[in-house]
C-alpha positions as CSV (number, residue, x, y, z in Angstrom):
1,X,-7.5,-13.1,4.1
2,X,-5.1,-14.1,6.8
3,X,-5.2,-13.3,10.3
4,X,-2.2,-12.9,12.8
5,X,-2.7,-12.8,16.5
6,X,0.4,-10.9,17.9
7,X,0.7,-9.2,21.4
8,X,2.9,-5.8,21.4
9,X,3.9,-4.7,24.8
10,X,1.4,-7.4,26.3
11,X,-1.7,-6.0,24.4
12,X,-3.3,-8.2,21.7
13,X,-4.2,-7.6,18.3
14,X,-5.3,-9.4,15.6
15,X,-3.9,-8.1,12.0
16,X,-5.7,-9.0,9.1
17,X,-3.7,-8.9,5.9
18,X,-6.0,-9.0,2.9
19,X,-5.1,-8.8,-1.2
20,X,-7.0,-8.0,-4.2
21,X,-7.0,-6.9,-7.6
22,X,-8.5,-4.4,-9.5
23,X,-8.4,-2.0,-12.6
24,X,-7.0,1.6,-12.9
25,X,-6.5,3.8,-15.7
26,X,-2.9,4.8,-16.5
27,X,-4.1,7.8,-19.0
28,X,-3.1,5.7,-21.9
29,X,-5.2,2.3,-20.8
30,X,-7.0,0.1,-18.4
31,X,-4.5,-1.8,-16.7
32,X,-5.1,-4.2,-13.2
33,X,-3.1,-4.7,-10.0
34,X,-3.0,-5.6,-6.8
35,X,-3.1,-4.3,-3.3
36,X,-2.2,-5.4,0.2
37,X,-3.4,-4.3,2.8
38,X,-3.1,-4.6,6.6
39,X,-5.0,-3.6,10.0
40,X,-4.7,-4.1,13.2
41,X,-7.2,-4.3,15.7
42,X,-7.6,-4.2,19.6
43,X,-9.4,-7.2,21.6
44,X,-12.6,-4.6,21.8
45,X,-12.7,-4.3,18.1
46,X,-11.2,-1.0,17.1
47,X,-9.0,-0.9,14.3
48,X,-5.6,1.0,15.9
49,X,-3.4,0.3,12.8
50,X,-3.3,0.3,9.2
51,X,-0.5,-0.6,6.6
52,X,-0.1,-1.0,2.5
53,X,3.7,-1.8,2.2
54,X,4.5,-0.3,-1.3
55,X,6.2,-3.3,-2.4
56,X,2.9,-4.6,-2.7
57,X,1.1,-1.9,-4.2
58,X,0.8,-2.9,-7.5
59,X,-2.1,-0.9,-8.9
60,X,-2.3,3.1,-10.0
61,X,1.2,4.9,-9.9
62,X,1.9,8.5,-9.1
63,X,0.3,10.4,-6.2
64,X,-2.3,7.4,-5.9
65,X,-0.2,5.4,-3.2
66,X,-0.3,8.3,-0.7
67,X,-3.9,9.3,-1.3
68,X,-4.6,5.4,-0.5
69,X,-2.8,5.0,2.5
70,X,-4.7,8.2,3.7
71,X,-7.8,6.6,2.7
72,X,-7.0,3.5,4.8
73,X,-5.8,5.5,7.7
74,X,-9.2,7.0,8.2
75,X,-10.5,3.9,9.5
76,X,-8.3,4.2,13.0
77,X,-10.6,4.8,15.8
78,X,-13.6,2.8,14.0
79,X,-14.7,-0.3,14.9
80,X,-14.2,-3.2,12.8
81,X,-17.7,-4.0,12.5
82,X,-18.7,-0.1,11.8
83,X,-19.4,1.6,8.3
84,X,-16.4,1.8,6.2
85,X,-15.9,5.2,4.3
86,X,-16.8,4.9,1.0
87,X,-14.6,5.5,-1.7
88,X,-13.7,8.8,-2.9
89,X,-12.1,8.5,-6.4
90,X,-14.1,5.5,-8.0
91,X,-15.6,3.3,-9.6
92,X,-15.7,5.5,-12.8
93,X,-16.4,4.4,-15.9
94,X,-12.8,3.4,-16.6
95,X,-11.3,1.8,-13.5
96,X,-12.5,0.6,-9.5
97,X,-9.7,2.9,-8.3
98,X,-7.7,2.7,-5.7
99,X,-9.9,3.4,-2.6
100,X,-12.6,1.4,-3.7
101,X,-10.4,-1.5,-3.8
102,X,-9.4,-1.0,-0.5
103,X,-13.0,-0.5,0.8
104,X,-13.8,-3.7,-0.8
105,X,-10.8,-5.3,1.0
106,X,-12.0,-3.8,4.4
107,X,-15.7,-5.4,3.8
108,X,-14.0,-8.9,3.0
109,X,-12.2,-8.7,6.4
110,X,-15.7,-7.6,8.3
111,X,-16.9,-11.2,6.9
112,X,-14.0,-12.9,8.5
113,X,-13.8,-10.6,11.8
């Protein structure tokens, strides 16, 4: 994990970027890839930005992206040290899936926050 402590407009944040691997099913086999992730949060602990940049999405294709970045953009308004959701569309019995890679990456960065 690697934090960033940036100002914008002279209001601090610190961004957490965070990357991980997992597996995802391709309907023809279990592959792995990465994600990246970022969030930003305010100096009282509230997470006011969230970011995957594609170019580092490297896990399931199709729709899967979108529904991801969705997934991670439900975590605005909530504290950092709150409950993250819980993952929608995994583990199944053939891949973590996306969002559950990404809830993963959020608890790593409540270790570090």
């Amino acid at each position: 994990i690697t934090t960033y402590e940036i100002s914008v407009d002279a209001t601090p944040y610190t961004v957490y970027m965070a990357t991980d691997s997992g597996t995802y099913y391709d309907f023809t086999s279990v592959s792995e890839g990465q994600i990246t992730i970022l969030i930003a949060v305010d100096a009282d602990g509230v997470i006011t930005h969230t970011y995957i940049p594609e170019s580092l999405y490297e896990h399931s294709g199709g729709n899967f992206y979108s529904a991801t970045a969705t997934f991670l953009k439900g975590v605005i308004g909530l504290n950092i040290l709150d409950d993250m959701p819980d993952s929608q569309t995994g583990p199944t019995s053939n891949s973590e899936g996306s969002q559950h890679l990404v809830n993963r990456l959020l608890k790593d960065i409540q270790e570090v926050a």
